[in-house]
PLY file of the C-alpha trace (Angstrom):
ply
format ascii 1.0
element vertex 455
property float x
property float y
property float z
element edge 454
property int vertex1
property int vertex2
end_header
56.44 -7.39 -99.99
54.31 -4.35 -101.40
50.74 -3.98 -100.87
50.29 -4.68 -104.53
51.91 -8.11 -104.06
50.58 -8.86 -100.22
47.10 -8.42 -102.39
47.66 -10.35 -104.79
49.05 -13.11 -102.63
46.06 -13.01 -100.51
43.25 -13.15 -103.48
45.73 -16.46 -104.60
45.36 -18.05 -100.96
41.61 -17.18 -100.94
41.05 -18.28 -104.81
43.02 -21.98 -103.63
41.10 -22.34 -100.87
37.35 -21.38 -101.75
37.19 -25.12 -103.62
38.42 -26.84 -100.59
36.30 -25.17 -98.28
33.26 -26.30 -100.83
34.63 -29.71 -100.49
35.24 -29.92 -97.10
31.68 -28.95 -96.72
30.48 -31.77 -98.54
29.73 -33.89 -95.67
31.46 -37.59 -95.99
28.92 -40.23 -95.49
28.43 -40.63 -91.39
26.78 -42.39 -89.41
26.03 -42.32 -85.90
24.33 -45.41 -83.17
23.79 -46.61 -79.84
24.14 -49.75 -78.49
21.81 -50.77 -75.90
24.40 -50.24 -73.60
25.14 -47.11 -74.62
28.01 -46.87 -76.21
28.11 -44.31 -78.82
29.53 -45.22 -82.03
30.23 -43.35 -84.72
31.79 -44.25 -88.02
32.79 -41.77 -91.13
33.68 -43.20 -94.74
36.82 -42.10 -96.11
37.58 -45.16 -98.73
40.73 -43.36 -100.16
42.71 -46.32 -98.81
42.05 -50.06 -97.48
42.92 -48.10 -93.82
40.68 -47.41 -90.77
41.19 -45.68 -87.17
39.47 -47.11 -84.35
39.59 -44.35 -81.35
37.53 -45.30 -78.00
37.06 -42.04 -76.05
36.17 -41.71 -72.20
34.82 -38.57 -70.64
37.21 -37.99 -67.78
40.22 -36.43 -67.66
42.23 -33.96 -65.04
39.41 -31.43 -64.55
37.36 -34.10 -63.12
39.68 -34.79 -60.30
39.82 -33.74 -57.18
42.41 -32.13 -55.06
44.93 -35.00 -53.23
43.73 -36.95 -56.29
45.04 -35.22 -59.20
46.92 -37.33 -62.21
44.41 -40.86 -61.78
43.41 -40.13 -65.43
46.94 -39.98 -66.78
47.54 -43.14 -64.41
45.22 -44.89 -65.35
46.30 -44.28 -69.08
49.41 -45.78 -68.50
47.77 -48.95 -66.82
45.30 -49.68 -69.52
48.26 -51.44 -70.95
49.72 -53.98 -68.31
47.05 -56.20 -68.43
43.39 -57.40 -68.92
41.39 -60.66 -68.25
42.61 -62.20 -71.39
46.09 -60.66 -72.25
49.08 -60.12 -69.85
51.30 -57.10 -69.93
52.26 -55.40 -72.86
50.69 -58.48 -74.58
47.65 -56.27 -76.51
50.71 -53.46 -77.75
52.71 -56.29 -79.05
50.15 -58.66 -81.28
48.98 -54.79 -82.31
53.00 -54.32 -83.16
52.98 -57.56 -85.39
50.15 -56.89 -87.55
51.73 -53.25 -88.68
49.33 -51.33 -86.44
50.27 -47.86 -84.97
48.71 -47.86 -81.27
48.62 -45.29 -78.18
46.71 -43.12 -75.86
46.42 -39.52 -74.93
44.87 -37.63 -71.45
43.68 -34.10 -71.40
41.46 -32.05 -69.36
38.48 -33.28 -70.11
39.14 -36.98 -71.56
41.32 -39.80 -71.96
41.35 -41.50 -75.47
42.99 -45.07 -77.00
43.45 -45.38 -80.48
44.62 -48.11 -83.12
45.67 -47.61 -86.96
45.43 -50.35 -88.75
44.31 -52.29 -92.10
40.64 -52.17 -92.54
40.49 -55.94 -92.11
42.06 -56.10 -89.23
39.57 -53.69 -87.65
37.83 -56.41 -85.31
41.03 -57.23 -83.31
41.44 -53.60 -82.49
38.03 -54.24 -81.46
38.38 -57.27 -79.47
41.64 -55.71 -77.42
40.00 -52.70 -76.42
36.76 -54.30 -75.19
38.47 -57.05 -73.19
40.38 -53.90 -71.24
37.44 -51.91 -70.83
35.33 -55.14 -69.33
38.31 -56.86 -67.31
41.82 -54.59 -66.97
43.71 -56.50 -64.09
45.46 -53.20 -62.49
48.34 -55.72 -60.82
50.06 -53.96 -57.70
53.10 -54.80 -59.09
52.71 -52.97 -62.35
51.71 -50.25 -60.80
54.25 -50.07 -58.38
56.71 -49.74 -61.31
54.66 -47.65 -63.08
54.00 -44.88 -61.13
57.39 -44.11 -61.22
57.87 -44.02 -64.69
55.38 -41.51 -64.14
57.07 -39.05 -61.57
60.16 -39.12 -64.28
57.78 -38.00 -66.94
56.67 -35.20 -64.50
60.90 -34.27 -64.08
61.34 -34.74 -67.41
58.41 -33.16 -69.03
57.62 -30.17 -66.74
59.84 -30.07 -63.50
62.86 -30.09 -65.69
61.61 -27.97 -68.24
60.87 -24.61 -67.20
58.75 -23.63 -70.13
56.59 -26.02 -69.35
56.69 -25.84 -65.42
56.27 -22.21 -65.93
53.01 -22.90 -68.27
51.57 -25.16 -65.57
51.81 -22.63 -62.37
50.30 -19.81 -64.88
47.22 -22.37 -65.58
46.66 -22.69 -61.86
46.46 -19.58 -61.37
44.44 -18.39 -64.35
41.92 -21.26 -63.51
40.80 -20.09 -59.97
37.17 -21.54 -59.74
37.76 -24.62 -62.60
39.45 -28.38 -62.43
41.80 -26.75 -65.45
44.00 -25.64 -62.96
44.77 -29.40 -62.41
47.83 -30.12 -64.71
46.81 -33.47 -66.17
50.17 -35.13 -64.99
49.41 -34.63 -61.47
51.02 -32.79 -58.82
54.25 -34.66 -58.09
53.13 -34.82 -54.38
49.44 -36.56 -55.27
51.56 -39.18 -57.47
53.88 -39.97 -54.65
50.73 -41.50 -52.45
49.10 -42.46 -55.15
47.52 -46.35 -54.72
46.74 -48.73 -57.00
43.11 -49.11 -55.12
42.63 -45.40 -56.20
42.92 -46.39 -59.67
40.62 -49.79 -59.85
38.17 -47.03 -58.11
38.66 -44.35 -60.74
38.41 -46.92 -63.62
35.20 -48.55 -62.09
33.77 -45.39 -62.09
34.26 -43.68 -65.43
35.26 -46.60 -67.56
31.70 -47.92 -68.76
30.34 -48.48 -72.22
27.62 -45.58 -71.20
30.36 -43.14 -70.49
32.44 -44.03 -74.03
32.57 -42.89 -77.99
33.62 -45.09 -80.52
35.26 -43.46 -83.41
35.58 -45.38 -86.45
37.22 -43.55 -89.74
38.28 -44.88 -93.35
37.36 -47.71 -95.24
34.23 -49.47 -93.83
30.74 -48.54 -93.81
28.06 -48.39 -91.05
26.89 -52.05 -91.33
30.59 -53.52 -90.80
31.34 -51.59 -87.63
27.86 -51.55 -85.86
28.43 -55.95 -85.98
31.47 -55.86 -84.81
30.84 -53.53 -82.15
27.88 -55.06 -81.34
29.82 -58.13 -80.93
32.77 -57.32 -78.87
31.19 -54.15 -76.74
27.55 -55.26 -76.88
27.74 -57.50 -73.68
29.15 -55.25 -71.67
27.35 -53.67 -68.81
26.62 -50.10 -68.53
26.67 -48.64 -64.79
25.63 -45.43 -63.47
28.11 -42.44 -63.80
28.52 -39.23 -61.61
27.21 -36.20 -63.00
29.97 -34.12 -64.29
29.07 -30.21 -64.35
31.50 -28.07 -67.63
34.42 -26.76 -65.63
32.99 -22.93 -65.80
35.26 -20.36 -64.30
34.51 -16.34 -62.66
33.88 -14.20 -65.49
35.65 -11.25 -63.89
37.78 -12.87 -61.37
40.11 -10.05 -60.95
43.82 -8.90 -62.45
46.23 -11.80 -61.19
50.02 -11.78 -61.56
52.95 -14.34 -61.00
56.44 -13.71 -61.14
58.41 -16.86 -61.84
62.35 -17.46 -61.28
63.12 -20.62 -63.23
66.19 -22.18 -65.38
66.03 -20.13 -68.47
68.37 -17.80 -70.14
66.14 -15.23 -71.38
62.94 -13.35 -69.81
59.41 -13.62 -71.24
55.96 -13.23 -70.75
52.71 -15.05 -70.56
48.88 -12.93 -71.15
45.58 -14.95 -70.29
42.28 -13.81 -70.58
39.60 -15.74 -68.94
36.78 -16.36 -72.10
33.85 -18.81 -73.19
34.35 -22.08 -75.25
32.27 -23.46 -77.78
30.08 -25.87 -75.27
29.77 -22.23 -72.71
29.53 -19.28 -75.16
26.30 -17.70 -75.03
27.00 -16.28 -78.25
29.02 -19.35 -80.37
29.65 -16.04 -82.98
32.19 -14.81 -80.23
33.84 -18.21 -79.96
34.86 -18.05 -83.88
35.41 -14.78 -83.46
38.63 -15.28 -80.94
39.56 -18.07 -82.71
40.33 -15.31 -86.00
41.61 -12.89 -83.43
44.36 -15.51 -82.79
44.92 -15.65 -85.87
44.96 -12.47 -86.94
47.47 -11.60 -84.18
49.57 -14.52 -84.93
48.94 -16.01 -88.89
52.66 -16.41 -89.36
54.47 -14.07 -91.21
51.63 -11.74 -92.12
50.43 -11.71 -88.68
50.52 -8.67 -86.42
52.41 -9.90 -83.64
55.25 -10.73 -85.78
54.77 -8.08 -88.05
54.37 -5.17 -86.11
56.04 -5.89 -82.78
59.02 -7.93 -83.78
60.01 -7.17 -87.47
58.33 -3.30 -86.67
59.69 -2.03 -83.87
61.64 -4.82 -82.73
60.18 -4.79 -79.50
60.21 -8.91 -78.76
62.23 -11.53 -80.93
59.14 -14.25 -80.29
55.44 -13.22 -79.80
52.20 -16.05 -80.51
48.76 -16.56 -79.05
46.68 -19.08 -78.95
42.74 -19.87 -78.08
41.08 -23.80 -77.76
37.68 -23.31 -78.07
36.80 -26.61 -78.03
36.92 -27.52 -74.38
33.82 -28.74 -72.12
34.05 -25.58 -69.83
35.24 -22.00 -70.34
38.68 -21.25 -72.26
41.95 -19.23 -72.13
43.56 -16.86 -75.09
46.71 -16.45 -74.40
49.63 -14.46 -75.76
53.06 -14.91 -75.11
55.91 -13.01 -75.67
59.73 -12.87 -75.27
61.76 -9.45 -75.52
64.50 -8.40 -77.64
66.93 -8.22 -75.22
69.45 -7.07 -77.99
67.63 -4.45 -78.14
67.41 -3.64 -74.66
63.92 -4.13 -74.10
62.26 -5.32 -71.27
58.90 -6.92 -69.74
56.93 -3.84 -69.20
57.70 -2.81 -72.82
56.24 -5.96 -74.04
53.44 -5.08 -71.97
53.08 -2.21 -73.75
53.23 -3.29 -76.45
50.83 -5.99 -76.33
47.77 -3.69 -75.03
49.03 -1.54 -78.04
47.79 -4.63 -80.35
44.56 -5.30 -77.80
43.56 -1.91 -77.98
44.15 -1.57 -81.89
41.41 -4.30 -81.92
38.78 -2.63 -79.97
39.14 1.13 -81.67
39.63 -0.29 -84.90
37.91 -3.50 -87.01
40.05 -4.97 -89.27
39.95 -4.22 -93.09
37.87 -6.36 -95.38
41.60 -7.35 -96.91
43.01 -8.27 -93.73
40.30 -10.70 -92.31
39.76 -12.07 -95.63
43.43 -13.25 -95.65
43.06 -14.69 -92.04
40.39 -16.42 -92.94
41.59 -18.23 -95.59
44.27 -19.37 -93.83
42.58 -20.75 -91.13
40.04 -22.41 -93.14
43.06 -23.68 -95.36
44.82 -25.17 -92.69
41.35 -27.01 -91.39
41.17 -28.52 -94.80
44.41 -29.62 -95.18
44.51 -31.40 -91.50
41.07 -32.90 -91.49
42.61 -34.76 -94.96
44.20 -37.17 -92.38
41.55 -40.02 -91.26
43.40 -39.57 -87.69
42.76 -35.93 -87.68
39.17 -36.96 -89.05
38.53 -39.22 -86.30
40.25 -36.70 -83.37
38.01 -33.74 -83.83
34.89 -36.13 -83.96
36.07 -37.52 -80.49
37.37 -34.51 -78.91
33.27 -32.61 -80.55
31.49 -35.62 -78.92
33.07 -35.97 -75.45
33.95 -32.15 -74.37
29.44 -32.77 -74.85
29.12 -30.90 -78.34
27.63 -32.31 -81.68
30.55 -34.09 -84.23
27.54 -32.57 -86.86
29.62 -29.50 -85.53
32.84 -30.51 -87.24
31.22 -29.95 -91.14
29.64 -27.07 -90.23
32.41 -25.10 -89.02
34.13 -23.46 -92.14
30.63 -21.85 -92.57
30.76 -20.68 -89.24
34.19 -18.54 -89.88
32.86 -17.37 -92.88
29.98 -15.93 -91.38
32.19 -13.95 -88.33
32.18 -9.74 -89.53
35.06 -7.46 -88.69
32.33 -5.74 -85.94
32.45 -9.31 -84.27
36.17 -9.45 -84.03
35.80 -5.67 -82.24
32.91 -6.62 -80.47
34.90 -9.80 -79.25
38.24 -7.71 -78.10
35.97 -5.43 -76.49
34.47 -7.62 -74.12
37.17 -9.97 -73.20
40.54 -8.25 -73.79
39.77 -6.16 -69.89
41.78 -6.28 -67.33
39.45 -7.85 -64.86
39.82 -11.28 -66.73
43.63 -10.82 -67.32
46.41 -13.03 -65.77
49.89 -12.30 -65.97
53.22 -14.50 -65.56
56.47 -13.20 -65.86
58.95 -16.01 -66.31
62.43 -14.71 -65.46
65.70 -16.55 -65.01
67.22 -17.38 -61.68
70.31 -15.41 -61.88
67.50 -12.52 -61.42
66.73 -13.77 -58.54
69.29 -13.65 -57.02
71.24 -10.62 -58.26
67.90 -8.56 -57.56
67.90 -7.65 -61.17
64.44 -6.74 -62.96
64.45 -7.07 -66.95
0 1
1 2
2 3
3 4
4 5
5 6
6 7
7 8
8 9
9 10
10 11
11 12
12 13
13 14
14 15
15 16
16 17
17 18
18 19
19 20
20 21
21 22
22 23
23 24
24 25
25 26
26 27
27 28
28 29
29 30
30 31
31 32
32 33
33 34
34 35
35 36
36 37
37 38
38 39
39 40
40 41
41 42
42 43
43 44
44 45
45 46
46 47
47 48
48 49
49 50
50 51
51 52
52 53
53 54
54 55
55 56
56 57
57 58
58 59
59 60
60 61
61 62
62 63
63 64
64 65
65 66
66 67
67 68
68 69
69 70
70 71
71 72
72 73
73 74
74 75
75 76
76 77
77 78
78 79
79 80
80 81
81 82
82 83
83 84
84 85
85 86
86 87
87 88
88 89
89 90
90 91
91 92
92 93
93 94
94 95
95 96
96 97
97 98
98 99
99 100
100 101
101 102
102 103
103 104
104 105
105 106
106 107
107 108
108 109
109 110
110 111
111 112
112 113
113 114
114 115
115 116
116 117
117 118
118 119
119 120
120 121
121 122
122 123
123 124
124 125
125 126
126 127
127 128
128 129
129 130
130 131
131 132
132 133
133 134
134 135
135 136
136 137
137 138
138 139
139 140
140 141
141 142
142 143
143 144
144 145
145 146
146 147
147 148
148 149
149 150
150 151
151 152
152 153
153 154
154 155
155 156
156 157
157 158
158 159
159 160
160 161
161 162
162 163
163 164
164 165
165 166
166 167
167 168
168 169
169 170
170 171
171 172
172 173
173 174
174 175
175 176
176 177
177 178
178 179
179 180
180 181
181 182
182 183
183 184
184 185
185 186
186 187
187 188
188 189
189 190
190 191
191 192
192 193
193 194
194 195
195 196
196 197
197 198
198 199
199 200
200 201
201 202
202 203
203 204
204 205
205 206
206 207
207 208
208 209
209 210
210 211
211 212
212 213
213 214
214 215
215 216
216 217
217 218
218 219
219 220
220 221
221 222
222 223
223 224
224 225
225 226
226 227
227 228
228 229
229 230
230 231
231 232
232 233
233 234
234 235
235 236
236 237
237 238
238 239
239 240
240 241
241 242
242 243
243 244
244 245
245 246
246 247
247 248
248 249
249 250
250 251
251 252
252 253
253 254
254 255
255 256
256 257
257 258
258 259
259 260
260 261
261 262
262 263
263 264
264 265
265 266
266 267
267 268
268 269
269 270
270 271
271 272
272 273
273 274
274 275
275 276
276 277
277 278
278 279
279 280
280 281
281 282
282 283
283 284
284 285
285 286
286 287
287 288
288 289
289 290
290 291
291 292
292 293
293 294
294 295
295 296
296 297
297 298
298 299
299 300
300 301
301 302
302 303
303 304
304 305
305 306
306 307
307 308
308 309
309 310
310 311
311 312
312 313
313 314
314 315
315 316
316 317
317 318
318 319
319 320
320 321
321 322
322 323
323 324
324 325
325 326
326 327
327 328
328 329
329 330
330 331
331 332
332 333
333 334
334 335
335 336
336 337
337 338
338 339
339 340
340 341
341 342
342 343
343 344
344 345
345 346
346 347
347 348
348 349
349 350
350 351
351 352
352 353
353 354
354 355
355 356
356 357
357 358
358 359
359 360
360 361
361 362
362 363
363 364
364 365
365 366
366 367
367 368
368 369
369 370
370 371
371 372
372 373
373 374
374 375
375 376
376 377
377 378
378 379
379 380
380 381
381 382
382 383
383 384
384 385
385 386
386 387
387 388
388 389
389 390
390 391
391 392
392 393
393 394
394 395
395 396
396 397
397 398
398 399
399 400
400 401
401 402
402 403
403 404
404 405
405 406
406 407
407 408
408 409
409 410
410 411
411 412
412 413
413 414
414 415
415 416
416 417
417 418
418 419
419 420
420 421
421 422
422 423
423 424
424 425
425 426
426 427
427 428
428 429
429 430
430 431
431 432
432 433
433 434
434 435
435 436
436 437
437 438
438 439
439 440
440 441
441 442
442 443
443 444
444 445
445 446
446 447
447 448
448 449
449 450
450 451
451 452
452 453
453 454
């Protein structure tokens, strides 16, 4: 594509998206309570269709686990589903099954969440199901017994098995030295194995309480609806004190750490992580949307300079991305990965190179007006487009409220990347693209190992 026609694609992309950024920024009717035993509820109209998602969030997840203890959050997960004072196993998933309703659950670092999709009027048996587990789950020996090993296989299966993944979780622990992230939220295999079912009834009477809880409520109902029914069905249960739980914040400088890794994989590659601020850390939020463009901007698909310059230019990797979650309740990782072109004959340290080639590119040189205007767009495109789902809706509200930021933060964001200047994007690389907040992994096969061999 010529510069003529990369212009005139990127004026299109920005002239398409300016109206959906101005819509997106018209904030949909919202509405935020407390019951009085605080339980925070929070419901946003989106009558497009007679639908609603019901999502009950809990803030605990792996970083608030201790070591010997690791994985209770994902366990516990699992367990909300054999059983509560009213239901027996598998009973809630199945009448949830019959009405049409799309049902699961999710653990991260920082919370577990439950959520329903279902016909707006059947909105209060979501309700009723996940209040009778919350008040009363049963946590049967024998469940759990069976369970937890359905849970070591999803550890072989997911990560021990799968060395992209196993590879991913030993460069976390090691790029999280002072944090819980470096817990992987599946456990370690050997805190799963004496794991106990007393453990759990401990870890859910601790963290499992109305006061501790969000209820997320999107699509077709309005505030008066919900607050009844969840006064009804949540209203009578107790609150009960909860441990203070400090933001997983990590060493701002801990140091240049490396890991070489031998694991079952064919071809070499690397993974880059700087140690940065989130969203609910950053003393300057400005830097925060600032990475998040710099990820972009390194990796925006086709156009972006990872693929652009070190693949398709000099051919130097067949595979390079990065990627940066600022919305976490502690501090944050970019990351870049790369794999080399081993066609080519290039190898790890090249890709090193190359990548501090890119890092330093940032810090000499702000990107043109052209350039971050084009990034821009498509990042604020692509928030459009997935906050059009009233699951996507009703995730980022969750995720805002529970990592302990504002959902008011959701509506104001495309604003917030409009306001970031190619001297914050420098400004950004220059402070946290250093080696003294750089890990490094190098993921090579086994047959390396053992023939000595270095790519």
């Amino acid at each position: 594509m010529n510069r003529l026609a990369r212009r005139c694609a990127g004026l299109l992309l920005t002239a398409l998206c300016a109206p959906l950024a101005l819509h997106a920024a018209e904030s949909q009717p919202t509405h935020e309570f407390k019951l009085a035993n605080g339980l925070k509820v929070i419901v946003r109209e989106d009558h497009r269709a007679p639908v609603v998602v019901s999502q009950l969030w809990y803030k605990v997840g792996s970083s608030y686990e201790t070591p010997g203890q690791t994985g209770l959050s994902h366990a516990l997960e699992h367990m909300m589903f054999k059983g509560s004072r009213k239901l027996g196993p598998g009973e809630a998933s199945r009448i949830l099954r019959e009405l049409g309703a799309e049902e699961n659950a999710f653990t991260s670092d920082d919370y577990t969440a439950y959520y329903q999709v279902l016909s707006r009027d059947r909105l209060a048996v979501a309700f009723e199901l996940e209040a009778d587990r919350l008040a009363s789950l049963k946590l049967p020996a024998d469940e759990f017994a069976r369970e937890i090993e359905v849970i070591k296989e999803e550890r072989r299966l997911r990560t021990d098995d799968k060395p992209s993944a196993l590879a991913y979780e030993r460069f976390k622990a090691m790029a999280y030295p002072a944090s819980g992230y470096h817990t992987p939220t599946i456990g370690w295999m050997a805190d799963l194995e004496r794991m106990s079912v007393e453990e759990l009834r401990a870890w859910y009477q601790t963290w499992y309480v109305p006061n501790n809880a969000t209820l997320v409520v999107v699509g077709d109902v309005g505030k008066d609806e919900v607050q009844q029914l969840a006064e009804h069905y949540f209203g009578a249960i107790p609150q009960r004190p909860v441990p203070a739980a400090k933001p997983p914040r990590e060493l701002a400088e801990p140091g240049e750490r490396r890991i070489k890794l031998h694991v079952k994989t064919q071809l070499p590659s690397l993974l880059y992580g700087f140690n940065v601020p989130g969203l609910a850390t950053a003393k300057d939020v400005r830097e925060v949307h600032a990475l998040r463009l710099i990820s972009a901007l390194l990796d925006g698909g086709y156009s972006g300079r990872l693929p652009t310059r070190l693949e398709r230019g000099e051919e130097l990797v067949s595979g390079a991305s990065s990627w940066y979650d600022a919305f976490v309740r502690g501090d944050s990782l970019f990351i870049l990965s790369a794999t080399p072109n081993v066609q080519k004959g290039k190898t790890l340290e090249q890709v090193e190179a190359g990548l501090w080639r890119q890092l330093d590119d940032l810090k000499r040189n702000p990107p043109s007006a052209e350039e971050l205007q084009r990034v821009r767009a498509q990042v604020i495109a692509g928030l459009v487009y997935e906050r059009d789902s009233i699951t996507s809706q009703a995730t980022t509200i969750g995720e805002l409220e529970t990592v302990g930021l504002s959902w008011t933060l959701m509506d104001q964001d495309l604003a917030a990347l409009e306001a970031v200047t190619a001297a914050d994007i420098q400004k950004a690389a220059q402070t946290y693209f250093t080696r003294s907040r750089l890990s490094v992994a190098r993921v090579l096969p086994e047959q390396a190992a053992i023939e000595g061999t270095q790519p």
